[in-house]
Short mmCIF file of the C-alpha atoms (twelve columns), coordinates in Angstrom:
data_MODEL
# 
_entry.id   MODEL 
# 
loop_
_atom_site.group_PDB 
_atom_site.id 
_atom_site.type_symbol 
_atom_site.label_atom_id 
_atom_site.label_alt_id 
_atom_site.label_comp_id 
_atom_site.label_asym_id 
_atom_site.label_seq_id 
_atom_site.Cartn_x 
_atom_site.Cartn_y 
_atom_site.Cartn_z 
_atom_site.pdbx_PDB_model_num 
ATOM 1   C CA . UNK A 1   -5.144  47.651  38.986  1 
ATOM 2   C CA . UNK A 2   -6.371  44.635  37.631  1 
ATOM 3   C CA . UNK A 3   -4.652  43.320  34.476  1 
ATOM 4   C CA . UNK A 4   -6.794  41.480  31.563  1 
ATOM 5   C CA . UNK A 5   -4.966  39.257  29.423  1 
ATOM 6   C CA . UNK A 6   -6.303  37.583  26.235  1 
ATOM 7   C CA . UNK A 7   -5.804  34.352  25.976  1 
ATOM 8   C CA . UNK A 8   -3.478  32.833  23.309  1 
ATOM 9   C CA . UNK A 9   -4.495  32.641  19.675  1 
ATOM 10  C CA . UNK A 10  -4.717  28.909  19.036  1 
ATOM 11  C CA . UNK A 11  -3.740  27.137  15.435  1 
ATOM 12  C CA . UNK A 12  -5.009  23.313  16.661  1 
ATOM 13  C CA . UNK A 13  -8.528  23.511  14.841  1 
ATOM 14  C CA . UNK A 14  -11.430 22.683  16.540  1 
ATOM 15  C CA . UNK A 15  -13.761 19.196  16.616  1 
ATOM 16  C CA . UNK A 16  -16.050 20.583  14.268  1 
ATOM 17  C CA . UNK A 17  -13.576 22.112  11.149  1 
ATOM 18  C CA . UNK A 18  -12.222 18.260  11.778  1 
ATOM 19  C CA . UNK A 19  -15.097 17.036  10.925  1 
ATOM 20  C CA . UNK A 20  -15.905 19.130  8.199   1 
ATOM 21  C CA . UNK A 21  -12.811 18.243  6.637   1 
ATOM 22  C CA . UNK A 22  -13.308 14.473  7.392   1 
ATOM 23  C CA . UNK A 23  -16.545 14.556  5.914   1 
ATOM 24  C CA . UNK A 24  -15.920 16.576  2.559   1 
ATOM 25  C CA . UNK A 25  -12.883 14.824  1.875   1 
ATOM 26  C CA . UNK A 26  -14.854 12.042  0.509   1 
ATOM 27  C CA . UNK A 27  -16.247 13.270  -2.447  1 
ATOM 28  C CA . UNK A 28  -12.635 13.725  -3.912  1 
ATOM 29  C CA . UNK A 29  -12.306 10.149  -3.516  1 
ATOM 30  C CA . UNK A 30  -14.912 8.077   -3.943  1 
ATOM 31  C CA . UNK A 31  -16.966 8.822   -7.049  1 
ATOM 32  C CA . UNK A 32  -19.802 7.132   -5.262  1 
ATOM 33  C CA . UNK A 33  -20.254 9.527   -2.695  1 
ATOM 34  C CA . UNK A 34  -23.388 12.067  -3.693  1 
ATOM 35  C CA . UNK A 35  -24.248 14.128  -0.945  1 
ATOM 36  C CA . UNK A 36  -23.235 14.602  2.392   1 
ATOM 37  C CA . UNK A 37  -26.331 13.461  4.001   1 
ATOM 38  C CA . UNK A 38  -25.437 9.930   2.809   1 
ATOM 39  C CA . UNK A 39  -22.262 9.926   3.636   1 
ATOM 40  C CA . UNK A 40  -22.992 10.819  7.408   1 
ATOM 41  C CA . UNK A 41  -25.524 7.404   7.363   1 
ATOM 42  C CA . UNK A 42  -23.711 5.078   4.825   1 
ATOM 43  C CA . UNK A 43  -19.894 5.268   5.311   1 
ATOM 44  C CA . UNK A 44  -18.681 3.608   8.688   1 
ATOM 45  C CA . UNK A 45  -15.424 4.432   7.772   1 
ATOM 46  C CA . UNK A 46  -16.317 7.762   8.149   1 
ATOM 47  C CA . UNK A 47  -18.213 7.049   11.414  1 
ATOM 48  C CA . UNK A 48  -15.098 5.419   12.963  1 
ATOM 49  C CA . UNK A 49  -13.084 8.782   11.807  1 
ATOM 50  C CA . UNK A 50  -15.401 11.169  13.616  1 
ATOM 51  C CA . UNK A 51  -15.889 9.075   16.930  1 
ATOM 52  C CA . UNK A 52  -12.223 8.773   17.014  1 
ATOM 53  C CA . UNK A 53  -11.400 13.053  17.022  1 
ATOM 54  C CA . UNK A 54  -13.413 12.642  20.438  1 
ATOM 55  C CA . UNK A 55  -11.820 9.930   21.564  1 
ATOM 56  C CA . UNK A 56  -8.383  11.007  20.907  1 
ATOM 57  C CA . UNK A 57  -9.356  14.362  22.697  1 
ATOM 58  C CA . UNK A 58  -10.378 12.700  25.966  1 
ATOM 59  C CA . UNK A 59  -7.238  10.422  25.722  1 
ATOM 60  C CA . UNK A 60  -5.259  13.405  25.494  1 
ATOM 61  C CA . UNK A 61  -7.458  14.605  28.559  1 
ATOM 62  C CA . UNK A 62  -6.079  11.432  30.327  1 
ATOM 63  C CA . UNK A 63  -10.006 10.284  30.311  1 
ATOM 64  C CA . UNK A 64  -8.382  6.846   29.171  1 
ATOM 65  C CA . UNK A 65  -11.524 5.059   30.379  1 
ATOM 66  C CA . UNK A 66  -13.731 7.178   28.247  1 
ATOM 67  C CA . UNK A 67  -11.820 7.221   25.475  1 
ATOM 68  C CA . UNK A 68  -11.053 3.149   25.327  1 
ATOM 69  C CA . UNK A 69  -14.901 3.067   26.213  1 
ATOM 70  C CA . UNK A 70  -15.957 5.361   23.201  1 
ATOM 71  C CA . UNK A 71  -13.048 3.221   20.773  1 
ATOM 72  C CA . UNK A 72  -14.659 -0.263  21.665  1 
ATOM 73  C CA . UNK A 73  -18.186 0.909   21.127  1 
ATOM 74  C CA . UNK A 74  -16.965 2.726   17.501  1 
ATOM 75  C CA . UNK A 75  -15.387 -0.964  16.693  1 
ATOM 76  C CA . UNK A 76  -18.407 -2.294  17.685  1 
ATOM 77  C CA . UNK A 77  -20.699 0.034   15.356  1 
ATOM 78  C CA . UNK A 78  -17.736 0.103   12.439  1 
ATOM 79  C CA . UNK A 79  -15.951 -3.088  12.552  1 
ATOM 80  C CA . UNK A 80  -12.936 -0.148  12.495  1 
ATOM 81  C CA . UNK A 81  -10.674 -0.910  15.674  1 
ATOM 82  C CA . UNK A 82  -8.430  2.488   15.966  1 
ATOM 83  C CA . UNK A 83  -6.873  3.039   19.322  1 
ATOM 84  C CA . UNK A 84  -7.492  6.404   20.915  1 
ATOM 85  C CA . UNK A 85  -4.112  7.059   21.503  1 
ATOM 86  C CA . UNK A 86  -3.583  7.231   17.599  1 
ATOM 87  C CA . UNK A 87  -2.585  10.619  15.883  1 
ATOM 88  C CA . UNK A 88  -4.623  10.875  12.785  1 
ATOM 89  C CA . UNK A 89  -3.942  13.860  10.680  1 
ATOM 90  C CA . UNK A 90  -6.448  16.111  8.320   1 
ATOM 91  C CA . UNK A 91  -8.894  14.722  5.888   1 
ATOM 92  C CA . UNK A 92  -8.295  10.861  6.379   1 
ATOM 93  C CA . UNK A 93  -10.376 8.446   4.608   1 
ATOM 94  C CA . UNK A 94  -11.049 5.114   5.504   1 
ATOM 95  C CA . UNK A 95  -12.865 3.237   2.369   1 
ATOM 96  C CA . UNK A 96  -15.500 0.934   2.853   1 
ATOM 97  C CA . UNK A 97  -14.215 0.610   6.555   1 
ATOM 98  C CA . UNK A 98  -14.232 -3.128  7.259   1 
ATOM 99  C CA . UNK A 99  -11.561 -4.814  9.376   1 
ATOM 100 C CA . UNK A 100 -9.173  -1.595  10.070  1 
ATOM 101 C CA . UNK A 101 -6.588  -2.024  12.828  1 
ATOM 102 C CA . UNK A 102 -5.055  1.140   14.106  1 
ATOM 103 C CA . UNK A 103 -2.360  1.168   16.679  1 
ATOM 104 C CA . UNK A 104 -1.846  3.054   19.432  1 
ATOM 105 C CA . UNK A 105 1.161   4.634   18.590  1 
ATOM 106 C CA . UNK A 106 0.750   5.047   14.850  1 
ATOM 107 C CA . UNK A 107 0.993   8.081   13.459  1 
ATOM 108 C CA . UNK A 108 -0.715  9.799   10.297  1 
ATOM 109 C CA . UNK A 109 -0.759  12.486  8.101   1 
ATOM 110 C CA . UNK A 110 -2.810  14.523  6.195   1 
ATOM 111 C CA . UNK A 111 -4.755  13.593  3.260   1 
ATOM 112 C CA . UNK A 112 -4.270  9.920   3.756   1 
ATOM 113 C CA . UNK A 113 -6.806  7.469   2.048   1 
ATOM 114 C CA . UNK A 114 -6.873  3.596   3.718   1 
ATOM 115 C CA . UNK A 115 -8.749  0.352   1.829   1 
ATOM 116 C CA . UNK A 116 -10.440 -2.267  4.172   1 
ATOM 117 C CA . UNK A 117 -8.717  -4.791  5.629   1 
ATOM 118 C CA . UNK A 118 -5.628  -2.332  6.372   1 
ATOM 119 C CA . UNK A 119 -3.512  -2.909  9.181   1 
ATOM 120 C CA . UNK A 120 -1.125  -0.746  11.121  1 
ATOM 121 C CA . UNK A 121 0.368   -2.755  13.658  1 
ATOM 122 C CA . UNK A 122 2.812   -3.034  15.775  1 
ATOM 123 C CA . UNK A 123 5.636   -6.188  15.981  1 
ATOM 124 C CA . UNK A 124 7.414   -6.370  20.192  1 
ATOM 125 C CA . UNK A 125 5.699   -5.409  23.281  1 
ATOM 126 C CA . UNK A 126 6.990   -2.146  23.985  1 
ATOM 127 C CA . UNK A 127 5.723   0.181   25.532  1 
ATOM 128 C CA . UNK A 128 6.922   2.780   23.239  1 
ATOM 129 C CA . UNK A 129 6.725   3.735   19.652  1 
ATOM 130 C CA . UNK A 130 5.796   0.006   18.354  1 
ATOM 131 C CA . UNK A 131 3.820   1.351   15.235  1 
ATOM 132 C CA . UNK A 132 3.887   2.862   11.718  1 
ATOM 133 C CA . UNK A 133 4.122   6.313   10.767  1 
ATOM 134 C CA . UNK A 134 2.379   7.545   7.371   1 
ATOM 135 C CA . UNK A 135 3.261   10.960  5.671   1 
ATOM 136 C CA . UNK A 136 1.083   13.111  3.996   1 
ATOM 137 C CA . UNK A 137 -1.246  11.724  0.924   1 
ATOM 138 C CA . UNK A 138 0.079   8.145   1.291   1 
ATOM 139 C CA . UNK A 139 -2.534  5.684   0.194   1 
ATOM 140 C CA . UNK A 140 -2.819  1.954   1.368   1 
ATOM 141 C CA . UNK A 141 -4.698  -0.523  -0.432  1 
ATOM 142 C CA . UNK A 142 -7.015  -3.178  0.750   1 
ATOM 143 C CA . UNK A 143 -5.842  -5.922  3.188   1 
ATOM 144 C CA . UNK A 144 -2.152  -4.421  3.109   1 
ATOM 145 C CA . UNK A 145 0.184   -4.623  6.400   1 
ATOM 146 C CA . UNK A 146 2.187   -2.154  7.726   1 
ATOM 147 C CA . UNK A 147 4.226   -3.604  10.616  1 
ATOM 148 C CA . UNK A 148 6.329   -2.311  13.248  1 
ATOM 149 C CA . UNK A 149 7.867   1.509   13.956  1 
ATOM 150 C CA . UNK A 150 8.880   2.048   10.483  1 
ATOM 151 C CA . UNK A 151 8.097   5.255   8.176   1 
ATOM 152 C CA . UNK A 152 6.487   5.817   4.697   1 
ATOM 153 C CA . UNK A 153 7.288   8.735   3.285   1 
ATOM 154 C CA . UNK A 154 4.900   11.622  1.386   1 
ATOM 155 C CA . UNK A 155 3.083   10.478  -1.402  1 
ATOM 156 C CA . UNK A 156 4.076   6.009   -0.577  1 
ATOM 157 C CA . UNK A 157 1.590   3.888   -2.137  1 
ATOM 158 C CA . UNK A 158 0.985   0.279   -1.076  1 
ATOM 159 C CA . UNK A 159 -0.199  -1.875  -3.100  1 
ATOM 160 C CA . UNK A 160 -3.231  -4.352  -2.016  1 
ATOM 161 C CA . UNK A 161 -2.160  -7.388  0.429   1 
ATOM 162 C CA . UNK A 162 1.120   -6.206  0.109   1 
ATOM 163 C CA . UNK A 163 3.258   -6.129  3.778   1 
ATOM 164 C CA . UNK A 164 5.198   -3.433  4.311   1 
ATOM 165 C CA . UNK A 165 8.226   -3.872  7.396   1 
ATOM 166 C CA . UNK A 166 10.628  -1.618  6.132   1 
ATOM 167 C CA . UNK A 167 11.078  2.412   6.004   1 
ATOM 168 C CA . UNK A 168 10.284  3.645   2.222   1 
ATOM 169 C CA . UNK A 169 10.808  6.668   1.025   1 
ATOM 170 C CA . UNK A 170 8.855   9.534   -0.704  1 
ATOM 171 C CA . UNK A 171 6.971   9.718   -3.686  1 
ATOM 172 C CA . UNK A 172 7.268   5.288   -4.125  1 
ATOM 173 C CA . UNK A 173 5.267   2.297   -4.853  1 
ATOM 174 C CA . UNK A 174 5.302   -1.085  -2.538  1 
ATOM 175 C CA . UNK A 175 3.957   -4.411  -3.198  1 
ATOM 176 C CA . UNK A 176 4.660   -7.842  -2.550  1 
ATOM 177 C CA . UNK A 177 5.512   -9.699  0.563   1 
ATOM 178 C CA . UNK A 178 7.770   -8.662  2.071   1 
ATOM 179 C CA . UNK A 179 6.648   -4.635  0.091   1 
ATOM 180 C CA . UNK A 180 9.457   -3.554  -2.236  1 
ATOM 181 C CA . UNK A 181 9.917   -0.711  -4.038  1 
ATOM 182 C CA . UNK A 182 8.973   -1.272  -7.792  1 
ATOM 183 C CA . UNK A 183 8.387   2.361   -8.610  1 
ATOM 184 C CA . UNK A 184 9.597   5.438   -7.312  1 
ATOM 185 C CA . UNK A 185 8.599   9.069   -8.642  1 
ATOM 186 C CA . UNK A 186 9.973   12.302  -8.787  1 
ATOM 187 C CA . UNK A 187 6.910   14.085  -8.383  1 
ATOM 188 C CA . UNK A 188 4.060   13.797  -6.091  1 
ATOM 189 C CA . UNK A 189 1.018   11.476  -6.935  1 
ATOM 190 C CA . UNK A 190 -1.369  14.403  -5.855  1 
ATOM 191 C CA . UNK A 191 -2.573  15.911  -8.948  1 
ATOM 192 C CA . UNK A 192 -5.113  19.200  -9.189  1 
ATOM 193 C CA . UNK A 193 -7.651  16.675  -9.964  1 
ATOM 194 C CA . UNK A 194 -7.379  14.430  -6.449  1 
ATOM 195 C CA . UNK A 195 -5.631  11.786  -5.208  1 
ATOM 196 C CA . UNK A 196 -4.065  9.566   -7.579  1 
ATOM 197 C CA . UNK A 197 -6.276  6.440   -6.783  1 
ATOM 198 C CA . UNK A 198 -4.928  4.375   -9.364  1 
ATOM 199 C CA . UNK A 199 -4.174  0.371   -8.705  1 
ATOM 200 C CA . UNK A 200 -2.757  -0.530  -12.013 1 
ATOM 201 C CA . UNK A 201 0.101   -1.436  -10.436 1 
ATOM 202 C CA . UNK A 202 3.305   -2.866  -12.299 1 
ATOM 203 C CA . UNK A 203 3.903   -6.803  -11.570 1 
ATOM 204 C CA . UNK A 204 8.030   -7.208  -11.701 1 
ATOM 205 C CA . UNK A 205 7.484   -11.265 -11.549 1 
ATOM 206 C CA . UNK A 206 4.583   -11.032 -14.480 1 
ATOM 207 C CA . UNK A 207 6.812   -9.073  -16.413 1 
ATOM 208 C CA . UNK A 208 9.828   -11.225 -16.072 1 
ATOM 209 C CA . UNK A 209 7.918   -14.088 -17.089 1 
ATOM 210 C CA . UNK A 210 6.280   -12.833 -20.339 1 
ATOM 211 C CA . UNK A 211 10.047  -11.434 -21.352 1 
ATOM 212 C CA . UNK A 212 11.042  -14.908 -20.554 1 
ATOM 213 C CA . UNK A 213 8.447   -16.694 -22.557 1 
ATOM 214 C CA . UNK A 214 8.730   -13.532 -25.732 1 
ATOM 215 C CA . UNK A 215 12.892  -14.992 -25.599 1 
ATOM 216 C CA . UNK A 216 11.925  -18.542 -25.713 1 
ATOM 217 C CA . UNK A 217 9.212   -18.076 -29.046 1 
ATOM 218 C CA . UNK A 218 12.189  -15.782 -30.222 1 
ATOM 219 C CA . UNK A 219 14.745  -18.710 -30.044 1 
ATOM 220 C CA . UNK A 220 12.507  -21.674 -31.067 1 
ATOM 221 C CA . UNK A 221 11.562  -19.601 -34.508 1 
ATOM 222 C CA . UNK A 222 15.450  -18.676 -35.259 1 
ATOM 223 C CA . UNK A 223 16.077  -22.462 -34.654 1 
ATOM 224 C CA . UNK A 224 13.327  -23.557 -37.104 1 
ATOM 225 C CA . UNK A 225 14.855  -21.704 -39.553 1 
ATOM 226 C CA . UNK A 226 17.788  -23.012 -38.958 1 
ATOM 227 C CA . UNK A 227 16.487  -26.128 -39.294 1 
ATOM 228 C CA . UNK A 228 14.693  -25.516 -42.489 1 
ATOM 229 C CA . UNK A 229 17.811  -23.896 -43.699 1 
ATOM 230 C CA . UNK A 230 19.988  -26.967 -43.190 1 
ATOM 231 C CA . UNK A 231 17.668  -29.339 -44.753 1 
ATOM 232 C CA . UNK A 232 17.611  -26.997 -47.942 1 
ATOM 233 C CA . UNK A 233 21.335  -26.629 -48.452 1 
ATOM 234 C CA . UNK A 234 22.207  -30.561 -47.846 1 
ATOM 235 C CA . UNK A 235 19.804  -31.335 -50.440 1 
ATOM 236 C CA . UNK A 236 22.040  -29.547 -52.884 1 
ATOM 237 C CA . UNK A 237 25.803  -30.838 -50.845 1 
ATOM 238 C CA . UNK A 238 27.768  -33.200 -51.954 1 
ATOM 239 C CA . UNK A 239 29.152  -33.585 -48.228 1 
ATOM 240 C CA . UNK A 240 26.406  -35.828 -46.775 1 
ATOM 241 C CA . UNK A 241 29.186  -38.093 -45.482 1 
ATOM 242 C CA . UNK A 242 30.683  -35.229 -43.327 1 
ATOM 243 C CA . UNK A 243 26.851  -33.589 -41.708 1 
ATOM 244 C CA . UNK A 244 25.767  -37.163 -41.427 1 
ATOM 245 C CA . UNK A 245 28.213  -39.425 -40.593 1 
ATOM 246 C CA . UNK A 246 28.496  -41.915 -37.540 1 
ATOM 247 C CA . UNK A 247 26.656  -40.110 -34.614 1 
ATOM 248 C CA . UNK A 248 29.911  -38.885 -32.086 1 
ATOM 249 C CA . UNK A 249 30.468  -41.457 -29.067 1 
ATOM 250 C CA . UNK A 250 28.551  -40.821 -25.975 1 
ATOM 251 C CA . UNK A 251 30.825  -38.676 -23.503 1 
ATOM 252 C CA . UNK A 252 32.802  -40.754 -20.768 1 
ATOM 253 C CA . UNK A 253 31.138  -40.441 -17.698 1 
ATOM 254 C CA . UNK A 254 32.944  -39.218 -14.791 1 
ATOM 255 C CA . UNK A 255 34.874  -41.704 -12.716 1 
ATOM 256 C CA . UNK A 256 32.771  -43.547 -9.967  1 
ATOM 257 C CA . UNK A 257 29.869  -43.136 -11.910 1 
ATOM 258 C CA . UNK A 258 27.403  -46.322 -12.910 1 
# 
């Protein structure tokens, strides 16, 4: 008696609710975006996104060939180079899609948004994992680094040119070079609206040097009325001898000296 077993439910989805996904994702973050028709012609960051699910597919399928084949001709059409060994989660967003470097070994999670000019790189020669790994709704801005097998957390945004070579941690802002943490949240920058897509970023050096130039105006306005104050009350002291006597002798200088 012949047995007939069905075949196990699957949860991976398939190319097309991918690109679906890929596709409609857009229109929560880019306010340019009008319809989908031009944003299957007009966005080759999108482009490079969709060519890549096949690629990665017949990577997987050890069709390396095909798959390095199919990546070349996508950086060729998108000026997006993303290796088709790369795991790239649901709904990712490359904007304006210029100069995009994708490792082979980087990983990526859902809902992640990347500027042109991003870079996910690796920094030895290794054969292994040599490349970053993103969390979910992590946005990088444009011409930022990310360097090496390090980790950014849920919710990490990185802040434009910045270079990121260290792990950060959920829910926090990097900039600079090398990226530091400047801001760190305790709730997640996805609101009901969208991403958060907001650049105002906070500049720690900036700040430091308008406090420092607020505490010098401060100091050079108490010590004008100082000044004022002094000349007022000698006009009316009868100790001019003692304010304004001989100027004090230069200090010695130290022995040795000329």
């Amino acid at each position: 008696m012949m047995c007939f077993i069905s075949p196990k439910p699957t949860t991976e989805p398939s190319l097309w609710q991918d690109w679906r996904a890929d596709v409609n994702c857009v229109f929560s973050r880019d306010p340019a975006a009008r319809n989908v028709l031009e944003v299957l012609l007009t966005y080759p960051g999108v482009h490079a996104v969709l060519l890549h699910r096949i690629a990665h597919r017949l990577w997987l399928a050890e069709w390396k060939l095909a798959a390095r084949f199919l990546a070349a001709f996508t950086r060729w059409l998108t000026n997006v180079d993303i290796h088709p060994g790369a795991t790239i989660g649901k709904r990712f967003f490359i904007d304006h899609g210029a100069c995009v470097v994708i490792g082979e070994t980087a990983e990526i999670g859902n809902d992640v948004t990347l500027y042109h000019g991003v870079t996910l790189g690796g920094t030895s020669w290794s054969q292994h994992k040599r490349h970053p790994t993103l969390g979910d709704n992590v946005l990088v801005g444009a011409g930022a680094k990310i360097l090496g097998a390090i980790s950014l957390g849920n919710n990490v945004r990185v802040g434009a040119n910045s270079v990121v070579v260290k792990d950060v941690p959920p829910c926090c802002t990097v900039i600079g070079i090398p990226g530091r943490i400047i801001q760190q949240k305790g709730t997640k920058i996805q609101d009901p609206r969208g991403i958060d897509l907001d650049h105002h970023l906070p500049d720690p050096i900036g700040k430091a040097i308008a406090c420092l130039t607020e505490r010098m105006d401060t100091l050079e306005a108490r010590q004008e009325r100082y000044v004022v104050m002094m000349d007022e009350s000698c006009s009316q002291c009868e100790a001019e001898d003692v304010c304004h006597g001989d100027p004090m002798p230069p200090l010695k200088k130290a022995a040795g000296g000329s």
